[in-house]
C-alpha positions as CSV (number, residue, x, y, z in Angstrom):
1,X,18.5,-31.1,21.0
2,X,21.8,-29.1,19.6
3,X,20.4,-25.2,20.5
4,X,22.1,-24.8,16.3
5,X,19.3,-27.0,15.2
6,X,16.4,-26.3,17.5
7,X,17.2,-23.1,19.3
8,X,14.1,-21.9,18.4
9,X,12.0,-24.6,19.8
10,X,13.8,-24.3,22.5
11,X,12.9,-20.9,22.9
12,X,9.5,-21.5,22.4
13,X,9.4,-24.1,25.7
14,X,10.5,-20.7,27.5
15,X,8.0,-18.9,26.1
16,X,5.2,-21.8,26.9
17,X,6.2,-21.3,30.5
18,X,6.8,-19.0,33.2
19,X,8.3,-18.4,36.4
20,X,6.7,-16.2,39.2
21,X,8.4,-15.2,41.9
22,X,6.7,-14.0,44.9
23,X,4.8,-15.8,48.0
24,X,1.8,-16.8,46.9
25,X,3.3,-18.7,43.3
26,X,5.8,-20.6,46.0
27,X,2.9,-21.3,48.4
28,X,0.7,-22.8,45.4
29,X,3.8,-25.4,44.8
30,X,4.1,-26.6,48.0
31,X,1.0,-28.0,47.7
32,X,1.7,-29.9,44.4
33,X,3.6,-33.4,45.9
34,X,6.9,-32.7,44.0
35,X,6.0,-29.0,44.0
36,X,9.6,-27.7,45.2
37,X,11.1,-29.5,42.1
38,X,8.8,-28.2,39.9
39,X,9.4,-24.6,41.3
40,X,13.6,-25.0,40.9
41,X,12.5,-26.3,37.3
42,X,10.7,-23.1,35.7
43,X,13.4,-21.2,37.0
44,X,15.9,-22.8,35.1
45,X,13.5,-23.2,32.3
46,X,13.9,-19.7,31.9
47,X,17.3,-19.9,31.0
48,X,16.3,-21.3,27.6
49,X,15.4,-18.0,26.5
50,X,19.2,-18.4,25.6
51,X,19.2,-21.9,24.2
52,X,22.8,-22.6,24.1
53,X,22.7,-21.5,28.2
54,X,19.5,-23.6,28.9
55,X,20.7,-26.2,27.1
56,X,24.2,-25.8,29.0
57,X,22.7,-26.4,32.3
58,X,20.3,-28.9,31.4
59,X,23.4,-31.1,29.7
60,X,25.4,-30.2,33.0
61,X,22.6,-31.4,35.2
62,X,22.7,-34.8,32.9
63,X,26.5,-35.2,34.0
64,X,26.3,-35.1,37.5
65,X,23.3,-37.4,37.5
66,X,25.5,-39.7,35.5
67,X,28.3,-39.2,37.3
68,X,26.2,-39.5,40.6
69,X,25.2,-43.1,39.2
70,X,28.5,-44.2,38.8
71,X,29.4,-43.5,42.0
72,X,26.4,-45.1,43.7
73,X,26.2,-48.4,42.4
74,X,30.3,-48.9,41.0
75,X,29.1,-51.2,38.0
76,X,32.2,-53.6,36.8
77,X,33.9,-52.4,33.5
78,X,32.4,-52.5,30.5
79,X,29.1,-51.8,32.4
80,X,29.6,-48.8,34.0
81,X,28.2,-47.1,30.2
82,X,24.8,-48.2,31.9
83,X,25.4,-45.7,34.3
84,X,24.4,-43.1,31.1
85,X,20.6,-44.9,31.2
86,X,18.7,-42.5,33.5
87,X,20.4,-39.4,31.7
88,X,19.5,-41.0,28.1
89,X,15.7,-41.1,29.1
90,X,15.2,-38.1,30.5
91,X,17.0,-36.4,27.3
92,X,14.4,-38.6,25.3
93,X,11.5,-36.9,27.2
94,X,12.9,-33.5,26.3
95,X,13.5,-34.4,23.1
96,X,9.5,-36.3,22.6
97,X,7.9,-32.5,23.4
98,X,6.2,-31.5,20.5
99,X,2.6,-29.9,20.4
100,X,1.7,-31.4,23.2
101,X,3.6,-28.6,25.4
102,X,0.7,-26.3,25.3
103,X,-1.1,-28.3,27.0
104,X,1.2,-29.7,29.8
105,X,0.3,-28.1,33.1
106,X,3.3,-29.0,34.9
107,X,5.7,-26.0,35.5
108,X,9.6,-27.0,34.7
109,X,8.9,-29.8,32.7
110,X,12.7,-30.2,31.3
111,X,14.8,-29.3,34.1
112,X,12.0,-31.1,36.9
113,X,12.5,-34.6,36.6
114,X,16.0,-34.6,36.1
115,X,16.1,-32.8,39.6
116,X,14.4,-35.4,40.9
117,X,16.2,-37.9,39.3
118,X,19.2,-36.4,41.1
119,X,17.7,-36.4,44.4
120,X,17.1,-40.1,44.2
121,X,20.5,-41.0,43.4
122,X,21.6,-39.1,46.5
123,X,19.0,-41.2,49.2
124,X,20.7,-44.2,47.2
125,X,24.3,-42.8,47.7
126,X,23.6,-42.3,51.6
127,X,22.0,-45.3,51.8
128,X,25.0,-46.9,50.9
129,X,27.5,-45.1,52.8
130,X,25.7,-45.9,56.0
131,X,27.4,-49.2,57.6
132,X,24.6,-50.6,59.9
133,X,21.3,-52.4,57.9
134,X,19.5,-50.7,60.9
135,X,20.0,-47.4,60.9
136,X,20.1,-47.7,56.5
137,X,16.7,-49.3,56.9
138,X,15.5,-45.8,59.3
139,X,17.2,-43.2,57.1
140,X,15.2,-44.9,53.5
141,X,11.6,-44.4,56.1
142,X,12.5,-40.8,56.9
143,X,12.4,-40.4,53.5
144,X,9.5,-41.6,52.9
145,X,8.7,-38.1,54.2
146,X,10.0,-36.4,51.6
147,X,7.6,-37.4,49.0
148,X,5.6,-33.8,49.5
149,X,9.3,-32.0,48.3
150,X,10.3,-34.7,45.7
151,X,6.6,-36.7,44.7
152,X,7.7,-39.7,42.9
153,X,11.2,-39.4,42.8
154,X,11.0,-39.8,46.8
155,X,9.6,-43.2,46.5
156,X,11.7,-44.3,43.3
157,X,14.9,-43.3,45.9
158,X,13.7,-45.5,48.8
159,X,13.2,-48.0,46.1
160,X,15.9,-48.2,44.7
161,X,17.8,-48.1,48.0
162,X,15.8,-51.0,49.5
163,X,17.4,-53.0,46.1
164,X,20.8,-51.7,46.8
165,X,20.4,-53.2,50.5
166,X,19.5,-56.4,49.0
167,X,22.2,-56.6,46.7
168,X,24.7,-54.4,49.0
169,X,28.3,-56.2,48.5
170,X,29.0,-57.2,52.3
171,X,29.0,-60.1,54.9
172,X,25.7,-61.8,55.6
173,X,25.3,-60.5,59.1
174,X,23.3,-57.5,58.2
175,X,20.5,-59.4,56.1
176,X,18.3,-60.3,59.5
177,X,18.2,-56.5,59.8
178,X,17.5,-55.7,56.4
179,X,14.9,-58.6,56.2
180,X,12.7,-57.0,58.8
181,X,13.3,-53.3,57.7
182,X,12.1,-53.6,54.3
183,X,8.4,-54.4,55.2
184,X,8.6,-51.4,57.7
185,X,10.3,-48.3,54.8
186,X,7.4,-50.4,51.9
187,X,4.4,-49.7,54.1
188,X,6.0,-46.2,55.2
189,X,6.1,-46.0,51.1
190,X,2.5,-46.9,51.0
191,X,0.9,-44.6,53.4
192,X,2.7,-41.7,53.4
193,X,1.6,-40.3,50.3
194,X,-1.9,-41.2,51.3
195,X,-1.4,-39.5,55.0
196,X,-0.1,-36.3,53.1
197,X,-3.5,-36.5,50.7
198,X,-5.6,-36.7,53.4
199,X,-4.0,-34.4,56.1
200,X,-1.8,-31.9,54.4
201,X,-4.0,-28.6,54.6
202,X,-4.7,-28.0,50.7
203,X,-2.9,-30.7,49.0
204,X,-3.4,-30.7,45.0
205,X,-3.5,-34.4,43.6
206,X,-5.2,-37.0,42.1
207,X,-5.7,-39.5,44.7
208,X,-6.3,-42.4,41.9
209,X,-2.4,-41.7,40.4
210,X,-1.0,-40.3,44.1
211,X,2.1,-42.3,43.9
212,X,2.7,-41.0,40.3
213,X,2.3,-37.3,41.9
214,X,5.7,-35.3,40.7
215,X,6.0,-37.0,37.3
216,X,4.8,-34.3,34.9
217,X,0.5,-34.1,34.5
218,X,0.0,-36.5,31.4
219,X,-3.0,-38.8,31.1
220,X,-3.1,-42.7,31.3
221,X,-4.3,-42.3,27.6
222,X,-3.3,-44.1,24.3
223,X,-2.4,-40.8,23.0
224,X,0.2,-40.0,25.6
225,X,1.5,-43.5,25.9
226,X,4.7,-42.0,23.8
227,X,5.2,-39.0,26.7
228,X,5.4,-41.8,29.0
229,X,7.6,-44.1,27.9
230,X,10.8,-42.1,28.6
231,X,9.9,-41.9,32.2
232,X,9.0,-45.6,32.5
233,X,12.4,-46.2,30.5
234,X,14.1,-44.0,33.5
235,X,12.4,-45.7,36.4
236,X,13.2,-49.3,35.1
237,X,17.0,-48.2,34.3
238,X,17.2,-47.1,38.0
239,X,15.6,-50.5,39.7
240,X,17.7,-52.1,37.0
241,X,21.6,-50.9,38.2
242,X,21.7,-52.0,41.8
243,X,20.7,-55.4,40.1
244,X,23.4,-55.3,38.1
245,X,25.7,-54.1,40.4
246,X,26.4,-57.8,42.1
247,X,28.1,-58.5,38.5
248,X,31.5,-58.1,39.6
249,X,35.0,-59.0,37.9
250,X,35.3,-61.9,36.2
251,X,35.8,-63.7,32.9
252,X,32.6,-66.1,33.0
253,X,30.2,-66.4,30.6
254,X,27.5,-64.7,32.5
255,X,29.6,-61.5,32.8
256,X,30.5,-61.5,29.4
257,X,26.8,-61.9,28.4
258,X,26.1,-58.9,30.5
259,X,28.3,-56.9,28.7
260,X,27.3,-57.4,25.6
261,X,23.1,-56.7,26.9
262,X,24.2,-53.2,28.7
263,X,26.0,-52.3,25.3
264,X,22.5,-53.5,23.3
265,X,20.5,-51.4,25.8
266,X,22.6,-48.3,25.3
267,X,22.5,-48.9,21.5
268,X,18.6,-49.0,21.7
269,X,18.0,-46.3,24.2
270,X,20.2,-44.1,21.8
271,X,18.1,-45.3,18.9
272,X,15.0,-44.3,20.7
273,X,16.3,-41.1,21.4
274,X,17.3,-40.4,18.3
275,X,13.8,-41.2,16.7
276,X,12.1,-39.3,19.6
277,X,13.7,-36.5,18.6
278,X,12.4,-36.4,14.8
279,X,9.8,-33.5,14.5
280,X,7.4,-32.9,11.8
281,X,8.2,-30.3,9.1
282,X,4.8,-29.1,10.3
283,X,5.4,-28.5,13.9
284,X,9.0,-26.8,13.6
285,X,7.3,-24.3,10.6
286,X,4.0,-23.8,13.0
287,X,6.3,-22.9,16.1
288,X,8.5,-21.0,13.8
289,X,5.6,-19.1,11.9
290,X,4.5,-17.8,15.3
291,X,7.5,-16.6,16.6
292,X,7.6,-14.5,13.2
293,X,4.1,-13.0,14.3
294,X,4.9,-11.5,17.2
295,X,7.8,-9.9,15.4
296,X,5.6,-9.0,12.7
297,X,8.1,-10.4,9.7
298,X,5.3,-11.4,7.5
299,X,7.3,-11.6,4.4
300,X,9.4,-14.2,6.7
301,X,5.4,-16.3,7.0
302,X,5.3,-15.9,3.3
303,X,8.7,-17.4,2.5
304,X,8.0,-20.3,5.0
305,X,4.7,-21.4,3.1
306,X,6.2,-20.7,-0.1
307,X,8.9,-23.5,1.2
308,X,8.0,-25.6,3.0
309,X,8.1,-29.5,1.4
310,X,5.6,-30.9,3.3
311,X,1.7,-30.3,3.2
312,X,0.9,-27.2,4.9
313,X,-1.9,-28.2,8.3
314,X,-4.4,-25.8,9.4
315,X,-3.0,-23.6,11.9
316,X,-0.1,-23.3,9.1
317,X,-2.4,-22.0,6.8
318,X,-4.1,-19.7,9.2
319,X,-0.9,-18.0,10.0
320,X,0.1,-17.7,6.1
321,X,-3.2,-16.5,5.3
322,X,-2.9,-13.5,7.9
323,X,0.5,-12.5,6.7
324,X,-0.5,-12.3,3.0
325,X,-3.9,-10.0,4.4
326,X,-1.1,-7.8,6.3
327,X,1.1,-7.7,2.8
328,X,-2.6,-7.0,1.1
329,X,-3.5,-9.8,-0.1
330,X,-5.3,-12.8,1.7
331,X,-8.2,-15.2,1.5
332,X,-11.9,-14.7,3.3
333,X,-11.6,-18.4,3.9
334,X,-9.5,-20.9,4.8
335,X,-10.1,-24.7,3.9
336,X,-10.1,-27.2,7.2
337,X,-8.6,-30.4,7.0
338,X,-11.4,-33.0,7.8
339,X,-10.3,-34.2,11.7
340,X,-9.3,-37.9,12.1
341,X,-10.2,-40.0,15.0
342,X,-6.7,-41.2,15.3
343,X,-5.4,-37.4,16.0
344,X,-4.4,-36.9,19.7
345,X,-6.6,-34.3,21.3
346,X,-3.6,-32.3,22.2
347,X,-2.6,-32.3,18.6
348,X,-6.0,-31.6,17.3
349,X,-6.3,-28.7,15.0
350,X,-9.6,-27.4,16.9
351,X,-7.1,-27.4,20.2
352,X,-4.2,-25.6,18.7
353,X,-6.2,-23.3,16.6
354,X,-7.7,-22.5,20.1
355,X,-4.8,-22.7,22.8
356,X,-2.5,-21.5,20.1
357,X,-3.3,-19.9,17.0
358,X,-6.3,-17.4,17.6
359,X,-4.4,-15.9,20.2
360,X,-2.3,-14.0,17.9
361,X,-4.1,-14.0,14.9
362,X,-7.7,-12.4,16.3
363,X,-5.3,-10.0,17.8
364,X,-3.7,-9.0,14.1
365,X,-7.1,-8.7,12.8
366,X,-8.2,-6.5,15.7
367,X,-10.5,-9.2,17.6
368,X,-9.1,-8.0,20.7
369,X,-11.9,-9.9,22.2
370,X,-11.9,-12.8,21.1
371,X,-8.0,-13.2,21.4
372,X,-7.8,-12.0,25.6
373,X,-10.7,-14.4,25.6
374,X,-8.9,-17.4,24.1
375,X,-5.2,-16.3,26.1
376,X,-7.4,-16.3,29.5
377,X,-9.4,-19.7,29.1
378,X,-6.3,-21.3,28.1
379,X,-4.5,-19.8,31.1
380,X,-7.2,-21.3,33.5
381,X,-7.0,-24.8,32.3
382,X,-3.1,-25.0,31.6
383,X,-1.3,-22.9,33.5
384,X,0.1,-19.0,33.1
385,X,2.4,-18.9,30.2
386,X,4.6,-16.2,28.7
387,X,3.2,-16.0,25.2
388,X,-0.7,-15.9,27.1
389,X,0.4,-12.8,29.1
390,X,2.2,-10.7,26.8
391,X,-1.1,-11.0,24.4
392,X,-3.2,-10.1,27.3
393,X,-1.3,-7.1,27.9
394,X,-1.3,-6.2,24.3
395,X,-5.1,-6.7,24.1
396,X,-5.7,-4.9,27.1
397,X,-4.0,-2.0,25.9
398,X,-5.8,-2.0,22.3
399,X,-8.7,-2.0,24.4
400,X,-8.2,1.0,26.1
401,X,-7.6,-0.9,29.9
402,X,-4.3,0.4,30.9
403,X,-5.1,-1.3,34.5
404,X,-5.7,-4.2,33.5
405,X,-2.4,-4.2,30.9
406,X,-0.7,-3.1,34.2
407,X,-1.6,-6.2,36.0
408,X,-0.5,-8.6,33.5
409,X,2.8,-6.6,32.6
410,X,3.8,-6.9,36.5
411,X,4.1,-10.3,36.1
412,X,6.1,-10.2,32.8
413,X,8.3,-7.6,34.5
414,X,9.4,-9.9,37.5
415,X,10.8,-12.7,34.9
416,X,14.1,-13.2,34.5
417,X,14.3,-12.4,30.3
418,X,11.1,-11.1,29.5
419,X,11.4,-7.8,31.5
420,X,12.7,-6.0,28.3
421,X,9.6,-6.6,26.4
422,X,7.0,-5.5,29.6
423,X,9.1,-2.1,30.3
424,X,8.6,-1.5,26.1
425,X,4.8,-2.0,26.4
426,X,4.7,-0.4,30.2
427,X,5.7,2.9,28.2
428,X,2.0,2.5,26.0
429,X,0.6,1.8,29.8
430,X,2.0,5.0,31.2
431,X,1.5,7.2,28.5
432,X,-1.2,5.8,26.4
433,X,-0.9,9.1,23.9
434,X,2.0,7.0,22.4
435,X,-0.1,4.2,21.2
436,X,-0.7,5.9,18.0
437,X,2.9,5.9,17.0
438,X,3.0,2.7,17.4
439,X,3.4,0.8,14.4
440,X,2.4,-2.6,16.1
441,X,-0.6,-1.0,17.2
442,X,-1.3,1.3,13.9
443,X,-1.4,-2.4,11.7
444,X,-4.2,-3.5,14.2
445,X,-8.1,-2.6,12.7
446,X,-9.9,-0.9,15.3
447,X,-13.2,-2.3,14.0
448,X,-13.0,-6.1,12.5
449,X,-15.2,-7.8,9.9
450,X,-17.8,-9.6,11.9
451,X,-17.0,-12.5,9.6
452,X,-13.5,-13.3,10.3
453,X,-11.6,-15.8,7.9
454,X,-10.6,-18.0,10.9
């Protein structure tokens, strides 16, 4: 995670993403259950452009959700550690990102969930500062209401408020009240979300996985099982510490025992994290190899293949193959690795030749067509990204549509860190008389082999 280690990677998450301002890209999320948090999480997403400042924020929004633990559910010393639980999982599911963040269509995927994490805490936090079970039991149903803003982390706050009424640390007065109020916020749980699916003008959802709505899109498949587990790791830490919090001061056996489990599940969750965090020699040279194309450092390319200790995949040898072409040299083919069942379809070479590789590499070889195609299909099914648009507008101008560049370039030049790049390629869109002294666009053949090597 250290920005020293994987600043790159990080970058490339920005670059994977976007942020649009404007009406109509705010509109679009408040439609999505959980929409708003996804909306507050590609705008800070955007800060990892700068890795040490997105990482910063994202470590600082870790804090207060710990912090904001702490205070909610006032664990007895030498538990209170377990108060890091929800913060540990949600760094594991930054940290578990690999490949498969091409083809994640769920705007702010790092800073989202801890947002919403947040948000839960604070129903909890009310929850417990209100003094009558009555009115505790009609502020967790209002919030019920809330699941259109917040999705899943709406629920997982009423939840874990109806546990912290059951374990709540006072007289037994109040229990006939909370007794009949928890029936009453679980069935407001229930059909809320399904009220919203069915009467919210425009609501975007699956209706099988409604209550899951706000959790980033993965599939209830094998192959993401491992992209899951950090946010089933979070939600059972956060039913977990209002249990725990009726372990109070004491020397007896039991509290001792608990003790010693929160320091074994901190232990293990660290652990996890840790190996979650491991990525293949292949995937840190791929994202790395890319980021060298669009700079056009070939002789960088060359130097990564030429070192590289692992086995070089596919896509690796794609992008090695086009930088020894640019330095004259180069292959007319390119051996494929035979595909394995066992390979995750969004870490199959077909996919990330298509959603990631061809972009820029038909481009280099001058198949502007075939690379606006690829960077326009891919933008359909998984969302707008940075690195689709800025090889649109490059195609489009290559291709003699300076309207079209326009169009894509606006979006480019509302973002936060990227508006540098679109006013350098605007110039090209104004004027296109300085295309030819471009040396980007001078490298690029006008008229390509129809039997490209990829």
């Amino acid at each position: 995670m250290l920005p020293v280690k994987n600043g790159y990677i990080l970058r490339w998450y920005d670059e994977m993403s976007i942020f649009l301002s404007g009406d109509i890209y705010l509109n679009r999320m408040l439609h999505y259950p959980g929409g708003i948090l996804q909306y507050a999480g590609s705008w800070l997403t955007q800060f990892m452009y700068y890795p040490w400042a997105g990482s910063g924020i994202l470590i600082a929004l870790w804090v207060i959700l710990t912090l904001l633990c702490d205070r909610t559910w006032r664990l007895r010393e030498g538990m209170r550690s377990l108060s890091l639980l929800p913060a540990m999982f949600l760094l594991a599911s930054v940290l578990v990102l690999d490949e498969a963040w091409v083809s994640i269509n769920y705007s702010g995927y790092l800073f989202a969930p801890t947002l919403g994490a947040i948000c839960a805490v604070l129903i909890v936090l009310v929850t417990r500062v209100i003094g009558n079970a009555w009115l505790r039991g009609l502020f967790l149903t209002v919030c019920t209401a809330l699941f259109m803003a917040l999705g899943f982390f709406a629920l997982l706050g009423v939840v874990a408020g109806i546990l912290t009424m059951l374990f709540r640390e006072k007289d037994h007065r109040d229990r006939k009240g909370t007794y009949i109020m928890i029936p009453i916020i679980l069935t407001a749980g229930a059909l809320v979300p399904l009220l919203y699916y069915n009467l919210y003008p425009g609501m975007t959802g699956d209706s099988n996985l409604i209550y899951l709505e706000g959790l980033p899109d993965l599939l209830m498949k094998r192959y993401d099982l491992y992209l899951w587990l950090p946010f089933a790791g979070m939600t059972v830490s956060f039913l977990m510490l209002p249990c725990l919090s009726v372990v109070r001061k004491g020397s007896t056996r039991k509290a001792d025992k608990s003790v010693w489990l929160a320091y074994a599940m901190l232990v293990a969750t660290g652990c996890y994290g840790a190996i979650a965090g491991q990525k293949s020699e292949q995937f840190r040279a791929t994202v790395l190899m890319m980021q060298h194309i669009d700079t056009m450092r070939w002789d960088k390319i060359a130097y990564i293949m030429g070192h590289i200790k692992e086995p070089p995949n596919f896509t690796m040898k794609i992008a090695g193959n086009l930088a020894a072409i640019k330095m004259g040299g180069g292959t007319e083919s390119v051996k494929h690795n035979a595909p394995t069942d066992k390979t995750s379809p969004r870490k199959s070479e077909e996919f990330l030749m298509s959603a990631f590789v061809n972009v820029p590499v038909y481009y280099h070889l001058g198949n502007t067509h075939g690379s606006y195609r690829w960077a326009m299909e891919h933008s359909v099914k998984y969302g707008t990204r940075v690195f689709y648009l800025k090889y649109m507008v490059r195609n489009s101008i290559k291709h003699g549509e300076p309207e079209l560049a326009a169009r894509y370039n606006r979006l480019l030049m509302n973002t936060m860190f990227h508006r540098q790049w679109a006013e350098h390629f605007q110039r090209y869109i104004d004027n296109p008389e300085l295309i030819k002294e471009s040396p980007e666009f001078n490298s690029i053949p006008d008229n390509p082999s129809d039997k490209l090597f990829v």
